[in-house]
C-alpha positions in Angstrom: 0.0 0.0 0.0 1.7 3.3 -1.2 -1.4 5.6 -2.0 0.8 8.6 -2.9 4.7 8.1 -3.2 6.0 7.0 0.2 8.0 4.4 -0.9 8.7 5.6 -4.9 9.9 9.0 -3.8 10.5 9.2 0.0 12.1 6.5 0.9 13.8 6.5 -2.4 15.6 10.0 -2.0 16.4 9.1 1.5 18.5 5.9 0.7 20.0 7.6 -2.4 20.6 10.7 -0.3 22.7 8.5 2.5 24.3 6.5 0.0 26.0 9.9 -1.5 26.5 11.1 2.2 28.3 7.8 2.7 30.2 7.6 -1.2 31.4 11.4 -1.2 32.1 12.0 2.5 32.1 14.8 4.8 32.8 18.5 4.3 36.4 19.3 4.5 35.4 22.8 6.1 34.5 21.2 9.6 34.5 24.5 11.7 32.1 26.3 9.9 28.8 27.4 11.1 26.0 25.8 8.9 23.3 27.1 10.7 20.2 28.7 8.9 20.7 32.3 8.3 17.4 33.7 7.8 14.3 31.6 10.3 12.2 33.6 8.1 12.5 31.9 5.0 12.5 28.3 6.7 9.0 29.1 7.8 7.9 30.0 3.8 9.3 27.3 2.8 8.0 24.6 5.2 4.9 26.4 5.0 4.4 25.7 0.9 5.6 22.6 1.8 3.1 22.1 3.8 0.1 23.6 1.4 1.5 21.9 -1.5 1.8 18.9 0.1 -2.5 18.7 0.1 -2.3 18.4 -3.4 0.4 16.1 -3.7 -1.9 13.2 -1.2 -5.7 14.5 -2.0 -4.7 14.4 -5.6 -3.4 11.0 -5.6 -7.4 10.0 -5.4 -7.7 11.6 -8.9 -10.7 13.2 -8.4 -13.0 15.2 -5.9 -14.0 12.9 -4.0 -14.3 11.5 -0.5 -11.3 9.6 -0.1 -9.2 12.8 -1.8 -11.1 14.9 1.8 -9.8 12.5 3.8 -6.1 12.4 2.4 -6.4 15.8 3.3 -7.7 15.9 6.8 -5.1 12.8 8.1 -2.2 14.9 6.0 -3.4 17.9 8.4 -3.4 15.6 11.2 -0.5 13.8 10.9 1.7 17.1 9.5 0.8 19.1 12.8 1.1 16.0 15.1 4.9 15.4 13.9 6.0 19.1 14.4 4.5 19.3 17.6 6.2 15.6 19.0 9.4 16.8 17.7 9.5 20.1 19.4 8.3 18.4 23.0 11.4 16.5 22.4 13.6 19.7 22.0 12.0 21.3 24.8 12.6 18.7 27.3 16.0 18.0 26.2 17.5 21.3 25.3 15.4 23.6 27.7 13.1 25.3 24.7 11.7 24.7 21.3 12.7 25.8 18.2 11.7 26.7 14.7 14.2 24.5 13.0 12.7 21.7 14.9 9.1 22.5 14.1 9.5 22.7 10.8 11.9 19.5 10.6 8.9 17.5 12.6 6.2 18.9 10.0 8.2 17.8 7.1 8.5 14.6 8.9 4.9 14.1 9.4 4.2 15.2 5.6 6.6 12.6 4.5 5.0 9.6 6.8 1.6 10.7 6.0 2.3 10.3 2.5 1.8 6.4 1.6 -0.9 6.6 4.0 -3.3 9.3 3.6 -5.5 7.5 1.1 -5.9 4.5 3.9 -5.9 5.5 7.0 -8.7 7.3 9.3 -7.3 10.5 12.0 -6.8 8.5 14.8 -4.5 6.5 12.8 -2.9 9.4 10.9 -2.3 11.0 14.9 -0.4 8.3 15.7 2.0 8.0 12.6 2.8 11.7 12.7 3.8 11.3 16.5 5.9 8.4 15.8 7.3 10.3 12.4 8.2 13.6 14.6 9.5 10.8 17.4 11.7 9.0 14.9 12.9 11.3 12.6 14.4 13.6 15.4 16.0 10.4 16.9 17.9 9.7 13.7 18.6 13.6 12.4 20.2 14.2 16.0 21.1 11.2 17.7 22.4 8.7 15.1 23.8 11.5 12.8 26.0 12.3 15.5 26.6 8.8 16.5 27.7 7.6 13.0 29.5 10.8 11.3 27.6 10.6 8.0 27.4 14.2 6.8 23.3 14.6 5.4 23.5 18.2 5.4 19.5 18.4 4.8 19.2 15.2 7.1 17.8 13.8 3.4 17.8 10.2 5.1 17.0 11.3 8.8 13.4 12.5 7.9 12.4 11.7 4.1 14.2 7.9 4.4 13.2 7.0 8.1 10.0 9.0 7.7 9.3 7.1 4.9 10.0 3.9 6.1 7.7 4.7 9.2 5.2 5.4 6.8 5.1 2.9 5.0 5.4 0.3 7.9 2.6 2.0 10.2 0.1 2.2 6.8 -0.1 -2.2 6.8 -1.2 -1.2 10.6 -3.7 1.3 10.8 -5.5 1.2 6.9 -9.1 0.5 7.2 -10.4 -2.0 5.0 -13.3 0.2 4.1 -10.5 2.5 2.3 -7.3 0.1 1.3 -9.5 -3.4 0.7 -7.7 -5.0 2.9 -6.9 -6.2 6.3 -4.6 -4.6 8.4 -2.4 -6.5 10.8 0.9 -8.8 10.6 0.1 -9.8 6.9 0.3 -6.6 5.6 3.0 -5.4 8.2 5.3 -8.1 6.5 4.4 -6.8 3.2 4.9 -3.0 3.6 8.3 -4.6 4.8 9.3 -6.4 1.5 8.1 -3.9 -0.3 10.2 -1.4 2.0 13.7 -3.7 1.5 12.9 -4.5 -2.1 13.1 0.0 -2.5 16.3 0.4 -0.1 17.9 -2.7 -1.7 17.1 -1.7 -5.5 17.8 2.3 -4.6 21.5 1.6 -2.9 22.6 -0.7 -5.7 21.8 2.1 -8.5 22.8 4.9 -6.4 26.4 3.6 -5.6 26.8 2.7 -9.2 25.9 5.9 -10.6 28.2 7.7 -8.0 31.1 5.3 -8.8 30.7 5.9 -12.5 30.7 10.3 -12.2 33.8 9.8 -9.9 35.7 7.6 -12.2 34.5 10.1 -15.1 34.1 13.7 -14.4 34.2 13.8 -10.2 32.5 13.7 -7.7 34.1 16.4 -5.4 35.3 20.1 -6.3 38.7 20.9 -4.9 39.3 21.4 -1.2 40.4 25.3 -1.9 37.0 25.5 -4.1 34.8 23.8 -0.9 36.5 26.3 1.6 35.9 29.4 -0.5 32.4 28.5 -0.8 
């Protein structure tokens, strides 16, 4: 079950996107300060992100129709559920939220909302955006930092694990009345295959491609060219 893109597009950039992490390696410039420079424009962006991101799931029922008002009330749902779980987080550990962090957990919830939002009902959509805000911080701060892998736009952290949550929660909550079928272990173990068969299929072509532009044109620019920006 993959009602709008999860898995083709989500799940997809986020493997590619650690796999190029991985294959190119970090920054050489390691004392620079890559905060975001202007809050103001992280808000417009999350926030057409977030608008656009309506059409991209309601459209996917290809008509105006019932199932194309619910993909847009659980996308609601889910989107303001995952922003809201991630910032808790930030508050209890760091002392206060933050607008990076709000917009990282609504992005989050957008993405695990996605191969749902033709399947599921709000209660169900609730519960994958707290566990998308939930999990995607874990993995953009904790295991970033734990492994070293440089995802500048933590690509992997919140469209790949976001994704895979996703996809994995959709076999659990879909109601038959919407996906025409059951949900439960069966379709858990399904969502699964069809999860490895993308990260499996996506790692293989991404490597090779990368291989092939470093052994051709490159796949760095100089280390004087990186530290001037």
């Amino acid at each position: 079950l993959d009602f709008a893109g999860g898995t083709v597009v989500h799940i997809n950039c986020g493997i590619a996107g650690l796999v190029a992490a991985l294959v190119v390696g970090k920054r050489s410039v390691g004392s620079y300060n890559y905060a975001p420079h202007n809050l103001i424009y992280t808000i417009v962006g999350a926030s057409l992100l977030w608008v656009g991101w309506f059409g991209f799931n309601a459209g996917s029922a290809y008509g105006a129709n019932e199932q194309a008002g619910n993909a847009m009330l659980v996308t609601q749902i889910a989107t303001a559920s995952a922003a809201l779980s991630w910032m808790f987080i930030e508050w209890v550990i760091k002392g206060k939220p933050s607008v990076i962090g709000i917009t990282g957990g609504a992005v989050a919830g957008l993405v695990a909302i996605t191969p749902a939002s033709g399947y599921v009902y709000p209660m169900g959509a609730l519960i994958i955006g707290l566990v998308a805000g939930t999990g995607c911080w874990f993995f953009s701060s904790v295991v970033k930092k734990a492994l070293g892998y440089d995802d500048s736009f933590d690509v992997f952290g919140i469209h790949g694990v976001g994704g895979i949550i996703g996809a994995l929660l959709t076999g659990l909550f879909c109601v038959p009345a919407l996906a025409d079928v059951e949900p439960g272990m069966k379709q858990l173990g399904i969502q699964f295959y069809g999860i490895l068969l993308t990260i499996g299929w996506c790692g293989f072509a991404t490597f090779v491609i990368l291989k092939v532009i470093d052994m051709t044109l490159g796949l760095r620019v100089s280390s004087k060219v990186e530290k001037e920006g």
